[in-house]
C-alpha positions as CSV (number, residue, x, y, z in Angstrom):
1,X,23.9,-15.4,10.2
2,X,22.5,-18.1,7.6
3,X,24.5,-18.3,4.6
4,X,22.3,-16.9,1.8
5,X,23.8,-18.1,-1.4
6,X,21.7,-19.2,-4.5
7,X,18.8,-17.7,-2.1
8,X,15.9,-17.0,-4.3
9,X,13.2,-14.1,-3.2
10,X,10.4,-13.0,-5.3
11,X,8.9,-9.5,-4.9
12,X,5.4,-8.5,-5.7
13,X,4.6,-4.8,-6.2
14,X,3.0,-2.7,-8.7
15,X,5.3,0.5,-8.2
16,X,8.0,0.4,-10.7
17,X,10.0,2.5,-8.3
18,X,9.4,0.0,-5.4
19,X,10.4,-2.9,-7.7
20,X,14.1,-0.9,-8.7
21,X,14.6,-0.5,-5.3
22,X,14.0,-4.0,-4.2
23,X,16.0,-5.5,-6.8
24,X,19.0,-3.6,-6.5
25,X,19.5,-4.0,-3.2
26,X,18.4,-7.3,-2.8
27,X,21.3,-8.3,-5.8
28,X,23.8,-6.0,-4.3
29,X,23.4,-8.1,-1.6
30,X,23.8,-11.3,-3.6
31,X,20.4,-12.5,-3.7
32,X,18.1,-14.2,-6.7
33,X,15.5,-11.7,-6.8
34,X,12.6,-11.9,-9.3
35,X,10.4,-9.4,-9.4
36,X,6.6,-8.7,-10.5
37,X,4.4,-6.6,-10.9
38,X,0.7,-8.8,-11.5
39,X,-0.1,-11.3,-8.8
40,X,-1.0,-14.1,-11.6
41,X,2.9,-14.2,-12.5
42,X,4.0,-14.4,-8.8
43,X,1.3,-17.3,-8.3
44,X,2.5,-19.2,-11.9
45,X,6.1,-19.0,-10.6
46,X,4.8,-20.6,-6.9
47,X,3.4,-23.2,-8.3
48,X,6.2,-24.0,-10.6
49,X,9.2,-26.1,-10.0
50,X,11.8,-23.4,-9.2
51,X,11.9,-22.9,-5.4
52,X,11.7,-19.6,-3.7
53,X,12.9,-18.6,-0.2
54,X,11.1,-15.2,0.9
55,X,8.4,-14.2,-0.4
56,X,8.0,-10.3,-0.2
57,X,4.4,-8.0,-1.1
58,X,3.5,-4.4,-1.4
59,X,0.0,-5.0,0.6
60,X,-1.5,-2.5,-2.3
61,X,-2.1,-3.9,-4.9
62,X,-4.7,-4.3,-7.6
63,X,-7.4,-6.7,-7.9
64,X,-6.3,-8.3,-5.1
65,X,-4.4,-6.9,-1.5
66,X,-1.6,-7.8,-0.1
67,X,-3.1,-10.3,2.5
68,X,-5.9,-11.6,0.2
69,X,-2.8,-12.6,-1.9
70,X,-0.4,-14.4,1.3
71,X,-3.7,-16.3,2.0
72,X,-3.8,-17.7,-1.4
73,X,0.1,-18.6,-1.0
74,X,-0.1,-20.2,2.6
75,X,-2.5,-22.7,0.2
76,X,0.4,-23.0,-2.6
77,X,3.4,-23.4,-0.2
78,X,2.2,-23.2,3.8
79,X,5.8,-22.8,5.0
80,X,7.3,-19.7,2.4
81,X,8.0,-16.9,4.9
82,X,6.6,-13.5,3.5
83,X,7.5,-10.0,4.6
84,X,4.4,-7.9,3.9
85,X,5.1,-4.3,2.9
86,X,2.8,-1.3,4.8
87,X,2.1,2.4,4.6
88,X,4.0,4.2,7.6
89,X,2.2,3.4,10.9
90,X,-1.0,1.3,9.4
91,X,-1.4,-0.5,13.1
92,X,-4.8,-2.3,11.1
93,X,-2.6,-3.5,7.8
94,X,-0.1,-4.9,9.8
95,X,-2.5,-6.6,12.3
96,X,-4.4,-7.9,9.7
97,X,-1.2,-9.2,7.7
98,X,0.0,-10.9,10.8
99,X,-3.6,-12.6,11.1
100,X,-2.8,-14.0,7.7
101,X,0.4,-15.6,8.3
102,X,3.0,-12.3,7.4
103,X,6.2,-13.7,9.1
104,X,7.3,-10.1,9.2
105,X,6.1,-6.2,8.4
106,X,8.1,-3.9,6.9
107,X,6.9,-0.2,6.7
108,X,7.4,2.5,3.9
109,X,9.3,4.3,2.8
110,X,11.6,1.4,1.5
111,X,15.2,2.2,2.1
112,X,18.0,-0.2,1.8
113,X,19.0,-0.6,5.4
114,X,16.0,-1.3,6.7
115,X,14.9,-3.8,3.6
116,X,17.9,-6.2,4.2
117,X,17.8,-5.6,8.2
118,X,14.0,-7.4,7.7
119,X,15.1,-9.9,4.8
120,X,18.1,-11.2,7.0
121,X,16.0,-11.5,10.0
122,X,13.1,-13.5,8.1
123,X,15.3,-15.6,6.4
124,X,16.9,-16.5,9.7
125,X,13.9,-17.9,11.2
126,X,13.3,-14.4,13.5
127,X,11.6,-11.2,13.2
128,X,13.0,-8.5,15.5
129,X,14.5,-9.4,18.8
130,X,12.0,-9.9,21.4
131,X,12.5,-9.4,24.7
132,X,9.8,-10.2,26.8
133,X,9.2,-8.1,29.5
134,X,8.7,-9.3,32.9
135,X,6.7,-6.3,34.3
136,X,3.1,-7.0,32.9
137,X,1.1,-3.4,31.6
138,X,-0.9,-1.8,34.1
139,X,-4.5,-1.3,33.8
140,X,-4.4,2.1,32.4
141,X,-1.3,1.0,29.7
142,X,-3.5,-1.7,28.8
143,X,-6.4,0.6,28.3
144,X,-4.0,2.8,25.9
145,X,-2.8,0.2,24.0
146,X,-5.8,-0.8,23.3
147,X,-6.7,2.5,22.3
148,X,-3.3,2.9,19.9
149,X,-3.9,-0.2,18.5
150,X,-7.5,0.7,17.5
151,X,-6.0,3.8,15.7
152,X,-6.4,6.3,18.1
153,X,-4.4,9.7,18.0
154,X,-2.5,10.6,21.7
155,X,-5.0,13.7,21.7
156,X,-8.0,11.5,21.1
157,X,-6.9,9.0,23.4
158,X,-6.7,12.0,26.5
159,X,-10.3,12.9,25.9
160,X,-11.1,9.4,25.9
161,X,-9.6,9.0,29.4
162,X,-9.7,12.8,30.7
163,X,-6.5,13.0,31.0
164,X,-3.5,15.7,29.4
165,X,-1.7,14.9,26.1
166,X,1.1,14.5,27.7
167,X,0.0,12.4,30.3
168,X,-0.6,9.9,27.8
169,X,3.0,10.5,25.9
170,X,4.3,9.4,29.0
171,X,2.4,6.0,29.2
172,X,2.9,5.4,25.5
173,X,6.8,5.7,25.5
174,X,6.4,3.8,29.0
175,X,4.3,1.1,26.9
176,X,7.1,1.2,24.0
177,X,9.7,0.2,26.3
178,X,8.5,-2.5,28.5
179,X,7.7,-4.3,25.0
180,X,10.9,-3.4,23.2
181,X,9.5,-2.0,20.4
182,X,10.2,1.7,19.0
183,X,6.8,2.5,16.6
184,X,3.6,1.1,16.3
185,X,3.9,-1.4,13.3
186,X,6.0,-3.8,15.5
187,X,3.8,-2.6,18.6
188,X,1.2,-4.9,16.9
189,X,3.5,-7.4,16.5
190,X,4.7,-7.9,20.2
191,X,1.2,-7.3,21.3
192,X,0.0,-10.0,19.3
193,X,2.8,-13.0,20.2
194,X,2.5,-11.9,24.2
195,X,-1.1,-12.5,23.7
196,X,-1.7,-9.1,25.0
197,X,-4.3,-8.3,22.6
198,X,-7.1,-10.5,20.8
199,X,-7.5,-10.0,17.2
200,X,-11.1,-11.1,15.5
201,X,-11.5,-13.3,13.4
202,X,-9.9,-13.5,9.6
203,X,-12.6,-13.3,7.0
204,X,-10.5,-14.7,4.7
């Protein structure tokens, strides 16, 4: 692992509660943290001279979201890797923040382990291990992951393709562990960097 003295992370989110819990851990950890809660401040301190490292945002936020707000600071500082926080399984959030540049996603509820499991791993240069799978999806896995990745439900997915429930609990764990990945947030992810699915186009 990098040695992360004197690193400096700045955290955007306009829970008070979020913000405690990101700076306590992030300084028990030994890192710089600064955190705020308006996105003007985080912008003023981008474009000043005092570098950052990791760049970390609640993806709701007033005035202006999450990924509105990385687009703005890939123009700023095109390199700063930025974990994007997300609501527990928001498979459209985390697509969309990937779109925008997110290096990583992180999804709430915000605990300690798993905030400095994603911090390390971003700083590092990585998001989660990938292990790319040699056996390719069939044609009814890639049909459901299609279907999960649109938002689907596993019941609304079976009436979709007329077959059981539990049918389609099978194909989805099957799906989950030819890509490596254990929920649906990082489901997005692998899809996305195996090319397996096609996102449209950003708006922004």
């Amino acid at each position: 692992m990098a040695n992360f003295t004197e690193t400096h992370i700045i955290f955007v989110g306009d829970k008070l509660k979020a913000r405690k819990i990101v700076d306590t851990s992030l300084q028990q950890a030994g890192f710089i943290i600064s955190c705020f809660s308006r996105i003007s401040d985080c912008l003023e301190q981008l474009r000043s001279t005092h570098p950052c490292d990791l760049l970390m945002v609640d993806v709701k936020l007033p005035l202006m979201n999450g990924t509105e707000l990385l687009t703005k600071v890939k123009c700023i500082v095109p390199s700063l890797p930025v974990l994007v926080i997300v609501g527990h399984g928001d498979v459209t959030t985390a697509a969309t923040a990937f779109k925008a540049g997110a290096s990583d996603v992180i999804e709430k509820p915000l605990n300690r382990a798993n905030l400095l499991s994603a911090v390390n791993l971003t700083l590092n240069g990585n998001t989660r291990p990938h292990t790319l799978v040699n056996n390719l999806l069939t044609k009814t896995e890639m049909r459901i992951l299609h279907l999960i990745l649109d938002g689907k439900s596993n019941k609304e997915i079976s009436n979709l393709l007329h077959r059981s429930v539990r049918t389609i609990e099978v194909h989805r764990n099957h799906i989950m562990r030819k890509l490596g990945v254990h929920n649906v947030v990082h489901l997005v992810e692998k899809s996305i960097e195996m090319r397996l699915i096609e996102l449209p186009t950003s708006r922004y």
